[in-house]
DRENDO-1510 file (C-alpha; in Angstrom, 1 decimal, always signed):
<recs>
REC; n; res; u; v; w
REC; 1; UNK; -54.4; -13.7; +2.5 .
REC; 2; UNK; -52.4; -12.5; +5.1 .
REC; 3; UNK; -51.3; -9.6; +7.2 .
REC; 4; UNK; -47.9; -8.8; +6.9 .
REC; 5; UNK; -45.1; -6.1; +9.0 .
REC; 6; UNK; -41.8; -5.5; +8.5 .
REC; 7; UNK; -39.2; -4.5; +10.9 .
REC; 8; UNK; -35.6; -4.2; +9.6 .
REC; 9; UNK; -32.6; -5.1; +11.9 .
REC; 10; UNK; -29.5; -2.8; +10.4 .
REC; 11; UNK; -26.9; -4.3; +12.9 .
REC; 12; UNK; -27.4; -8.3; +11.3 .
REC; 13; UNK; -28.1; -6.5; +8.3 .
REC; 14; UNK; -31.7; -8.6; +8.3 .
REC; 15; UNK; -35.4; -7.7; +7.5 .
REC; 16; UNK; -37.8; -10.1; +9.9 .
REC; 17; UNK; -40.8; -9.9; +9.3 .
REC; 18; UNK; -44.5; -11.6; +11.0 .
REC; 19; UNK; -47.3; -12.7; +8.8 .
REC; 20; UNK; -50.5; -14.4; +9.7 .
REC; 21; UNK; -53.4; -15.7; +7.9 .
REC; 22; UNK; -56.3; -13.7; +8.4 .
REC; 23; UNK; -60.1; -14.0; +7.4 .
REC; 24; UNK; -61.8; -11.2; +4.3 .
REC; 25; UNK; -63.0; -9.7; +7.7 .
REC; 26; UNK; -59.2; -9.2; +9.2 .
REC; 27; UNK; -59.9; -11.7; +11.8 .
REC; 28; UNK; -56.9; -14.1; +12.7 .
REC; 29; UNK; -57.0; -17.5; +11.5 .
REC; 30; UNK; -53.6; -18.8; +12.7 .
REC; 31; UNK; -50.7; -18.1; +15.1 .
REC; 32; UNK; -48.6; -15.3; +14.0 .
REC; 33; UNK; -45.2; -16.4; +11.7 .
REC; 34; UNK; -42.1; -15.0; +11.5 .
REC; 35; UNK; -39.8; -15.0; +8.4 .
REC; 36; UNK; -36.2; -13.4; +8.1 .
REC; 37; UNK; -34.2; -12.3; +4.8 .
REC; 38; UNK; -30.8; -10.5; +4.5 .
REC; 39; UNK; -29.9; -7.6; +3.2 .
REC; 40; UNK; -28.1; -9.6; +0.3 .
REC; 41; UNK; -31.7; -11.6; -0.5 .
REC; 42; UNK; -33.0; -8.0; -0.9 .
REC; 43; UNK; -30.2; -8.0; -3.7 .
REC; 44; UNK; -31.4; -11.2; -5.5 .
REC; 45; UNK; -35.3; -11.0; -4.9 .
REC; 46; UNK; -35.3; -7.3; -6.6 .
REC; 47; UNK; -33.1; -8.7; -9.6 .
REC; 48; UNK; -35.7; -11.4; -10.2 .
REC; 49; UNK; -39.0; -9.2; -9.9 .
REC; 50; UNK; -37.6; -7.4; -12.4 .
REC; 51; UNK; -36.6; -10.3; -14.7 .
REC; 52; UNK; -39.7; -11.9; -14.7 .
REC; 53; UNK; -42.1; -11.5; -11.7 .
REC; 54; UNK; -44.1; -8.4; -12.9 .
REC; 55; UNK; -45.6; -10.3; -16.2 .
REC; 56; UNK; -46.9; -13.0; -13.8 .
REC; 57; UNK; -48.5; -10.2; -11.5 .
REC; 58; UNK; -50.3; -8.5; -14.3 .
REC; 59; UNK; -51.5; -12.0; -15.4 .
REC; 60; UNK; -52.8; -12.3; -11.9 .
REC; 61; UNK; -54.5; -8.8; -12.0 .
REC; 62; UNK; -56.3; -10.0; -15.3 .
REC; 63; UNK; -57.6; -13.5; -13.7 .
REC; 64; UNK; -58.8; -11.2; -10.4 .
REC; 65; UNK; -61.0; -8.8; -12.7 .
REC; 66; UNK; -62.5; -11.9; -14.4 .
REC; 67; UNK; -63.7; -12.8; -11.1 .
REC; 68; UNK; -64.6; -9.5; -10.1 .
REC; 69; UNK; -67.2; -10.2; -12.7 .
REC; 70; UNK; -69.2; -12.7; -10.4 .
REC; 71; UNK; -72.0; -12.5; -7.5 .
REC; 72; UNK; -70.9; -13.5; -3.5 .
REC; 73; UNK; -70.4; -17.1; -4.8 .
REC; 74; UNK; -66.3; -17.5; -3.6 .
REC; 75; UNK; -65.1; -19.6; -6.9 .
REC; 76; UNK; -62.3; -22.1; -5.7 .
REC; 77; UNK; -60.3; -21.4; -9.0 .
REC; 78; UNK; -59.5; -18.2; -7.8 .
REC; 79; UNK; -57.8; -19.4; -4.9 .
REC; 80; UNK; -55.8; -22.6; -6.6 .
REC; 81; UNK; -54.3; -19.9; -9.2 .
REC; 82; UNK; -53.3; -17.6; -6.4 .
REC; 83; UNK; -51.6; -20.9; -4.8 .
REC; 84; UNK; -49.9; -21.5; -7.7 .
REC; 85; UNK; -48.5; -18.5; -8.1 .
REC; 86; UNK; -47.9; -18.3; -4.5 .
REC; 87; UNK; -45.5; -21.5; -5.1 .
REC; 88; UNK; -43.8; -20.5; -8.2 .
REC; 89; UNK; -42.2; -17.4; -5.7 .
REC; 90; UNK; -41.8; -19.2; -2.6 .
REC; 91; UNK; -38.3; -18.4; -2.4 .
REC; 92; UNK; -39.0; -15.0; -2.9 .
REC; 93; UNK; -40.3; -13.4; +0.4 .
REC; 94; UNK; -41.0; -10.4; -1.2 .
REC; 95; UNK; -43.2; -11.3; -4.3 .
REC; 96; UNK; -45.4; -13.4; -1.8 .
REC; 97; UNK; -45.8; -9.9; -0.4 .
REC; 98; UNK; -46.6; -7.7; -3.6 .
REC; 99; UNK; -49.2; -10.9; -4.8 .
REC; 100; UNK; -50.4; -10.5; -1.1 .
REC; 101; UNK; -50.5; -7.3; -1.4 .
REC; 102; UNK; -52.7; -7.2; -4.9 .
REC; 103; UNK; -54.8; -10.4; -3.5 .
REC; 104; UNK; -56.0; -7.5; -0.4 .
REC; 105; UNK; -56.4; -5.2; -2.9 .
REC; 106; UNK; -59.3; -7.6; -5.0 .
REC; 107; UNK; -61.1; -8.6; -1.8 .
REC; 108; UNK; -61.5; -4.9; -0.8 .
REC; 109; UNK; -62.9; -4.1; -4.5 .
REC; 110; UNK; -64.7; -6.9; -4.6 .
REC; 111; UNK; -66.8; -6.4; -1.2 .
REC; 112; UNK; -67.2; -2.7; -2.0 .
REC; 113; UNK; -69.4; -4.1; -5.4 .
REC; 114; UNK; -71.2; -6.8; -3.0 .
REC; 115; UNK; -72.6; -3.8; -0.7 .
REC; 116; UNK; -74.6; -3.1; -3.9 .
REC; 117; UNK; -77.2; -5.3; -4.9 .
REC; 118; UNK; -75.7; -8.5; -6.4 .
REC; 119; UNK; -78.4; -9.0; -8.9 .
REC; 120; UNK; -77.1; -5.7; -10.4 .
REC; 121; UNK; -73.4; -6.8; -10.3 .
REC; 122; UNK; -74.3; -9.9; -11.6 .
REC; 123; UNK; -76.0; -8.6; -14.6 .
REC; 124; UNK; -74.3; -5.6; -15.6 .
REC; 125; UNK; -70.9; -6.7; -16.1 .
REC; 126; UNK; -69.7; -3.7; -17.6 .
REC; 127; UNK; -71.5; -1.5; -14.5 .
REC; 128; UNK; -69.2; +1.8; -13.9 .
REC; 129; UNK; -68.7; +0.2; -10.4 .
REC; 130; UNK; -67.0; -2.8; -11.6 .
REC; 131; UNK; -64.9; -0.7; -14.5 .
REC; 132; UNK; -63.5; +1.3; -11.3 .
REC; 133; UNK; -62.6; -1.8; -9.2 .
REC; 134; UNK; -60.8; -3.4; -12.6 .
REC; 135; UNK; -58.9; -0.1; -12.8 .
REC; 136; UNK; -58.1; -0.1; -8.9 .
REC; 137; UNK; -56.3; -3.6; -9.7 .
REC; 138; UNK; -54.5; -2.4; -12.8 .
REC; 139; UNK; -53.6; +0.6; -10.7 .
REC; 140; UNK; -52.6; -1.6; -7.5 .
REC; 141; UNK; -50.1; -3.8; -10.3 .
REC; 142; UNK; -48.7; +0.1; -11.4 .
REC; 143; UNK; -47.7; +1.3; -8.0 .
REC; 144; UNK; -46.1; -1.8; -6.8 .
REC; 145; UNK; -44.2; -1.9; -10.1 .
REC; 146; UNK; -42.8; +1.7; -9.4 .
REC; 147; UNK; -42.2; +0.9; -6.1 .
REC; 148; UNK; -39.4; -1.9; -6.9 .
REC; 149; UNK; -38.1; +0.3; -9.7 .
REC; 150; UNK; -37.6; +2.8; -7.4 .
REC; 151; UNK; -35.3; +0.4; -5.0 .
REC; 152; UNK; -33.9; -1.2; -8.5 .
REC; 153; UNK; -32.6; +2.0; -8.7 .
REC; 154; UNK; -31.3; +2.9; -5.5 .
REC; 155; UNK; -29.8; -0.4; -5.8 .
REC; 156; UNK; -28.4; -0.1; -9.2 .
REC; 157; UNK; -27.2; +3.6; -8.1 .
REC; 158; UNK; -25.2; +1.6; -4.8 .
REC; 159; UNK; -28.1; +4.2; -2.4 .
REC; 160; UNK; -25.5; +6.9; -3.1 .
REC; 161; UNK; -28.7; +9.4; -4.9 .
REC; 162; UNK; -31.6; +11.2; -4.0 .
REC; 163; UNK; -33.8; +9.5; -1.4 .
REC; 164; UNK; -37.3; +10.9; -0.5 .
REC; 165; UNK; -37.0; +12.4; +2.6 .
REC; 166; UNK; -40.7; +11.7; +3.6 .
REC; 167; UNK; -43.2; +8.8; +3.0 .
REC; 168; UNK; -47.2; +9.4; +2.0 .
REC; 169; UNK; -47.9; +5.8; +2.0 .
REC; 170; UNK; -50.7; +4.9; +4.8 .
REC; 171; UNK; -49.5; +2.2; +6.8 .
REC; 172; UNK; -50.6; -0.1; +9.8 .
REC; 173; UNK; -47.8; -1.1; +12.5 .
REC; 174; UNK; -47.2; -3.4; +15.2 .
REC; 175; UNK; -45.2; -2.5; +18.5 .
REC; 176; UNK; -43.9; -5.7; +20.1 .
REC; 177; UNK; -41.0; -6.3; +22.7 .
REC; 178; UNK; -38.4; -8.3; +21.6 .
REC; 179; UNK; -35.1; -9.3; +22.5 .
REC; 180; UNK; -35.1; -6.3; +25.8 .
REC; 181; UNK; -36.3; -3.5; +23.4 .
REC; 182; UNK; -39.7; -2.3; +21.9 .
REC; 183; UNK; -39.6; -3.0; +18.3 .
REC; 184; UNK; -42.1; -1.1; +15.7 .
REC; 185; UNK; -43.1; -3.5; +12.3 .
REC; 186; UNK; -44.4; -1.1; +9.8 .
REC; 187; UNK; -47.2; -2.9; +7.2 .
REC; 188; UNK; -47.1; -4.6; +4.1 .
REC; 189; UNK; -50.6; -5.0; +3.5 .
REC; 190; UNK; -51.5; -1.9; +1.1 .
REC; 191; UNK; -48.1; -1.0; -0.3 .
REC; 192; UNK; -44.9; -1.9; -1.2 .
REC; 193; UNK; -43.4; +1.7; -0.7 .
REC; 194; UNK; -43.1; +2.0; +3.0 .
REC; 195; UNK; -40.2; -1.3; +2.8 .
REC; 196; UNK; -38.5; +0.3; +0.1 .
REC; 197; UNK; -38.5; +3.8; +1.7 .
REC; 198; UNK; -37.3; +2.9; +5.5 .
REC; 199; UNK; -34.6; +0.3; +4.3 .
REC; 200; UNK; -32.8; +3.1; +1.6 .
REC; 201; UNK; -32.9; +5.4; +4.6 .
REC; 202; UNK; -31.3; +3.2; +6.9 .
REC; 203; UNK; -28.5; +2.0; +4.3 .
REC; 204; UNK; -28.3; +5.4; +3.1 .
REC; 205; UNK; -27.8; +6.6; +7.1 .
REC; 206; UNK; -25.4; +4.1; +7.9 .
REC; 207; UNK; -21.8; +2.6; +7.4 .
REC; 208; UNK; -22.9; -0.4; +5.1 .
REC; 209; UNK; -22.2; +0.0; +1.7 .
REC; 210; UNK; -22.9; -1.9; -1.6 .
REC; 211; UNK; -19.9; -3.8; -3.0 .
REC; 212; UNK; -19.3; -5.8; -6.4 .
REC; 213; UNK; -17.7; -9.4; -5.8 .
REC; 214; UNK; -15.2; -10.3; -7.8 .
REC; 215; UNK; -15.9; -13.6; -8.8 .
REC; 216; UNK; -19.7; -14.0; -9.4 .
REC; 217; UNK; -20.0; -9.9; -10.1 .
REC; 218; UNK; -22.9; -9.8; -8.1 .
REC; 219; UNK; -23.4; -6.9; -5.4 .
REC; 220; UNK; -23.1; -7.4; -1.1 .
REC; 221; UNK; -23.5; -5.4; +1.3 .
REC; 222; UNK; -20.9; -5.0; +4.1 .
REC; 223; UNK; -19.4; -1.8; +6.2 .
REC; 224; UNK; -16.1; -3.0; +4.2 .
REC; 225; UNK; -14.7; -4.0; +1.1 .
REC; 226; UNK; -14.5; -8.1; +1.4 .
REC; 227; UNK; -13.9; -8.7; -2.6 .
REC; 228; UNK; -16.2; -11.6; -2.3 .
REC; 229; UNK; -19.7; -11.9; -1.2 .
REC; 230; UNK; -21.1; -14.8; +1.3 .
REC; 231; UNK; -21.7; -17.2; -1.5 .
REC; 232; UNK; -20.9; -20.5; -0.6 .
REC; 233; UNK; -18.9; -21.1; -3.9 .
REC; 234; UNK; -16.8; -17.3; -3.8 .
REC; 235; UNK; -15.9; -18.5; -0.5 .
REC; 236; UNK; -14.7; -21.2; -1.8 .
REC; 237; UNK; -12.9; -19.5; -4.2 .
REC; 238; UNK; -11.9; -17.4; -1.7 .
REC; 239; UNK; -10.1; -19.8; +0.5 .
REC; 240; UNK; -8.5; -21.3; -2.7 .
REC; 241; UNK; -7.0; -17.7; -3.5 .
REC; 242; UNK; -5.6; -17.8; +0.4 .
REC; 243; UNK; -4.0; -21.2; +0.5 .
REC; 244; UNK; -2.4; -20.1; -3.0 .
REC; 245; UNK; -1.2; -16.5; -1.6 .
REC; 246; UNK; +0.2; -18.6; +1.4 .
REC; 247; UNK; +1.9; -20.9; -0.4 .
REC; 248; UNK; +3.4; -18.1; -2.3 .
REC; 249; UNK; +4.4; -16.4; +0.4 .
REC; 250; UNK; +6.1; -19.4; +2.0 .
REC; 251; UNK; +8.3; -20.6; -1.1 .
REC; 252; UNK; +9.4; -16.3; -0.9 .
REC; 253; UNK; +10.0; -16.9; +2.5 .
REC; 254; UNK; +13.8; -18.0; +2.8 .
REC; 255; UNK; +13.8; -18.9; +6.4 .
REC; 256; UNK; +10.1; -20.8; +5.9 .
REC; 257; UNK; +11.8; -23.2; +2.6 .
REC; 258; UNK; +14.5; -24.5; +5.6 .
REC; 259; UNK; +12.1; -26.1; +7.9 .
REC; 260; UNK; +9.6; -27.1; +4.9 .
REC; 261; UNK; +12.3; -29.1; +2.9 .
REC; 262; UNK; +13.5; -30.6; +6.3 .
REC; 263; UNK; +9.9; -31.7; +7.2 .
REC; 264; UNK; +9.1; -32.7; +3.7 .
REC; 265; UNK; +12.7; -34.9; +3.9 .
REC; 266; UNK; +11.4; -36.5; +6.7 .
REC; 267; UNK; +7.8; -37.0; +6.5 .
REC; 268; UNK; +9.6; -39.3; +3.4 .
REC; 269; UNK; +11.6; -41.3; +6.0 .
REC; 270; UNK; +8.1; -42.1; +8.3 .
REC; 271; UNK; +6.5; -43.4; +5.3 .
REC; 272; UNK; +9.1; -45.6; +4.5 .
REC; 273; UNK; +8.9; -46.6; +8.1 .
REC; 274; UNK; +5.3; -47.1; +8.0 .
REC; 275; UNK; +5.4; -48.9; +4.7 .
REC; 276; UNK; +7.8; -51.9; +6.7 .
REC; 277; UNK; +5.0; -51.9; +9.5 .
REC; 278; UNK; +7.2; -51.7; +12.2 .
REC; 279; UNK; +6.6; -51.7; +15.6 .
REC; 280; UNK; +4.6; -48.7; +17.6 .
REC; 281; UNK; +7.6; -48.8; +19.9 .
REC; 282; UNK; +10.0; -47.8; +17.1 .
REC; 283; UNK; +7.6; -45.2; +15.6 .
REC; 284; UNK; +7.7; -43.4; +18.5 .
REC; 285; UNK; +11.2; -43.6; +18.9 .
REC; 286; UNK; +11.3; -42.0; +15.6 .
REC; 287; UNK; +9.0; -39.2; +16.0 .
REC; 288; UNK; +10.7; -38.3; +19.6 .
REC; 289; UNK; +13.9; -38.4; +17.4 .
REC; 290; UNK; +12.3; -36.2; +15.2 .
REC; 291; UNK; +10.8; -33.8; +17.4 .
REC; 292; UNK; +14.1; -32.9; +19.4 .
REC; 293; UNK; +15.7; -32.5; +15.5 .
REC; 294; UNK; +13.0; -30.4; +14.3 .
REC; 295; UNK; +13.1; -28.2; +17.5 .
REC; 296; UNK; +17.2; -27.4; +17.1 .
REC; 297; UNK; +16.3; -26.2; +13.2 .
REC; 298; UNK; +13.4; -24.0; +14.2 .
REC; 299; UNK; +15.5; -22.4; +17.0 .
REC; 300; UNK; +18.4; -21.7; +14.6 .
REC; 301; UNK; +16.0; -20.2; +12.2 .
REC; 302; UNK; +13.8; -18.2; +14.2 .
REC; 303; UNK; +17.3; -16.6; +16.2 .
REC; 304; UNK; +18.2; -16.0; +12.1 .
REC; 305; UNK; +14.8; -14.4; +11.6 .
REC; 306; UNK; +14.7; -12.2; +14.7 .
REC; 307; UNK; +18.0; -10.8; +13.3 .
REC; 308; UNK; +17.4; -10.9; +10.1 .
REC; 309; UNK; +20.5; -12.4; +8.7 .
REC; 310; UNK; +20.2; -14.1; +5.7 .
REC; 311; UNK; +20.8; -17.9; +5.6 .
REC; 312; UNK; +24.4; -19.0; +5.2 .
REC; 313; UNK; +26.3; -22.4; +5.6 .
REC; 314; UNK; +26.6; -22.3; +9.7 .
REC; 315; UNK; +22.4; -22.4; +9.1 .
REC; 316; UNK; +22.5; -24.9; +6.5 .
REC; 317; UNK; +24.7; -27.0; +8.0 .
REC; 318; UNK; +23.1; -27.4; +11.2 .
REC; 319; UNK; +19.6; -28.1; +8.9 .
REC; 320; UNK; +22.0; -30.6; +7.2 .
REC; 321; UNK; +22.9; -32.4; +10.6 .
REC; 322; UNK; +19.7; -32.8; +11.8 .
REC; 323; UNK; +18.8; -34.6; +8.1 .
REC; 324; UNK; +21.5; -36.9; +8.7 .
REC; 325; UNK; +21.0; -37.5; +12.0 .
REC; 326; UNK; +17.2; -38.7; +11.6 .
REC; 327; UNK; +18.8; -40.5; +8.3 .
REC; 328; UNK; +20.9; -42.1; +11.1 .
REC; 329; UNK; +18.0; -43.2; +13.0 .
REC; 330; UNK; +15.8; -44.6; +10.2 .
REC; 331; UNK; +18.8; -46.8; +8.6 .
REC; 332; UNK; +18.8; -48.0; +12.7 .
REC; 333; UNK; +15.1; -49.3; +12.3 .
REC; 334; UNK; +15.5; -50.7; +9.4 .
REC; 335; UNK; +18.7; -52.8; +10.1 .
REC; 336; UNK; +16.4; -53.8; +13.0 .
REC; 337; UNK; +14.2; -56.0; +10.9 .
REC; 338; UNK; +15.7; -56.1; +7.8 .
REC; 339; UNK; +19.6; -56.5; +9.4 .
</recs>
């Protein structure tokens, strides 16, 4: 069990949290921890709860009430099922929080029935007292549920709807200094409802929006449209989409299809070179060759460009010289060693 706040950082779009374990009695057991998700995990974890989580959580409710059937005795088995759970959501940060949340929930019933006298709880199992604590869990498992509905919908809805503009939930917080500022982390420990509430005001109060990526269709949020979200593999896409927009653009480009068919020409005359192994001496005599030749073309092009003329044969042919020019200086090498 642990103690859990929440503070949420709008300008890296991030919600850091600290957690720590803590005792039935609420006394620390280790050093505070501190956890950080994005807006975007908000995103996935949400979609997942909803997909599958909440069946797990009411079968956790069920195996808490059994126990809630017991006397002081602390039965291991109730502990190794919560840790199972516990690792079946590790990477979801915020259904560790809703089963922590349910787990504080148990112990607080369950020490309420152990201030009566345990030989009555242990023998009236179906005591009034214990019915109640069984329906505080059930209830616990119905308010968490409507609390992620409620950001499933703001979510589903892009934040642009009705928000509540005030928060009932009882909370605990935690002022700390951080970073040259104080900092206020709001509580996780009895409700799910204060997280959802103060992060769909502060989307809902800011410039980030919710945006659909085009390639995996899920939703990101950004203060501007980037069609795709921070996936790894849509950023890849992404990049693939750029290098074939550029490549577009350059074969359109007129001016841009002079200097790439003379460098393509050439780079064909180095490999040759390279191919006969000649001497570093002569490859750099090449490329210094080459450098002056490619300099006169980009000149002529770029003065062509400035002025927008379109290419006619004074600019081809001084492309043309320059081709046979470094033709000139290959045939050179090669009647070196092959001569």
């Amino acid at each position: 069990m642990k103690k859990i706040f929440f503070y949420i950082d709008r300008t890296n779009k991030q919600i850091r949290f600290i957690h720590y374990p803590i005792d039935r009695k609420s006394q620390l057991i280790e050093w505070e921890q501190h956890s950080t998700i994005s807006f975007d995990d908000i995103l996935i974890m949400t979609e997942e709860m909803n997909r599958s989580f909440f069946s797990d959580l009411q079968t956790i409710c069920e195996r808490l009430q059994y126990y809630l059937d017991f006397g002081k005795q602390k039965y291991p088995a109730c502990e190794k099922e919560l840790s199972e759970y516990r690792s079946k959501y590790e990477n979801n940060f915020l259904a560790l929080v809703l089963i922590n949340i349910l787990e504080t929930e148990y112990w607080a019933q369950r020490d309420r029935l152990l201030s009566w006298d345990p030989a009555i709880i242990v023998t009236a199992i179906f005591n009034t007292n214990i019915k109640r604590a069984k329906k505080a869990l059930t209830k616990k498992v119905q308010e968490l549920k409507v609390a992620v509905d409620k950001l499933a919908l703001y979510i589903e809805k892009d934040f642009e709807c009705y928000i509540e503009q005030t928060m009932t939930a009882k909370t605990e917080i935690i002022a700390t200094f951080e970073c040259g500022e104080d900092r206020v982390y709001m509580g996780l420990n009895d409700s799910f409802e204060p997280l959802v509430y103060f992060f769909s005001r502060k989307i809902q109060n800011s410039n980030i929006n919710l945006y659909r990526c085009v390639n995996c269709g899920r939703k990101y949020f950004h203060t501007s449209d980037r069609v795709y979200c921070g996936r790894e593999e849509c950023q890849h896409v992404k990049l693939l989409e750029y290098n074939r927009n550029l490549r577009e653009t350059r074969k359109q480009d007129v001016y841009r299809n002079l200097i790439d068919s003379y460098n393509t020409y050439v780079r064909q005359l180095k490999r040759k070179l390279t191919l006969m192994r000649i001497e570093q001496s002569d490859m750099q005599q090449f490329e210094k060759e080459q450098e002056q030749c490619a300099a006169v073309i980009r000149e002529a092009v770029s003065d062509y460009r400035e002025q927008k003329k379109p290419v006619d044969d004074d600019l081809n042919a001084i492309v043309q010289e320059n081709r046979h020019r470094m033709k000139e200086v290959t045939d050179r090498i090669t009647e070196k060693y092959f001569g």
